[in-house]
C-alpha positions, 0 to 999 in steps of 0.5 A, spaced: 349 844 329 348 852 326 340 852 327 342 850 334 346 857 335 341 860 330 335 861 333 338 864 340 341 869 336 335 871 333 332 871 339 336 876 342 336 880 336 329 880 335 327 882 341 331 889 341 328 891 334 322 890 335 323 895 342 326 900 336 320 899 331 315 900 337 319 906 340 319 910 333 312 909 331 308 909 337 310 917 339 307 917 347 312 913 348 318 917 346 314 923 349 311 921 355 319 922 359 319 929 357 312 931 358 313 929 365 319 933 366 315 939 363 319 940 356 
């Protein structure tokens, strides 16, 4: 019964983190919006 709930979970959470991880180590992502708005 737990491994049922377990895998969504790690889904929903696992998703998210992987979005920060790309967000802080892929610099032109997090630059592209200011650059664009002349900061």
């Amino acid at each position: 019964m737990p491994e049922q709930t377990v895998k969504p979970i790690i889904g929903y959470l696992g998703l998210p983190l992987l979005c920060l991880l790309v967000i802080a180590f892929v610099p032109a992502i997090s630059t592209a919006l200011p650059r664009a708005f002349g900061y």
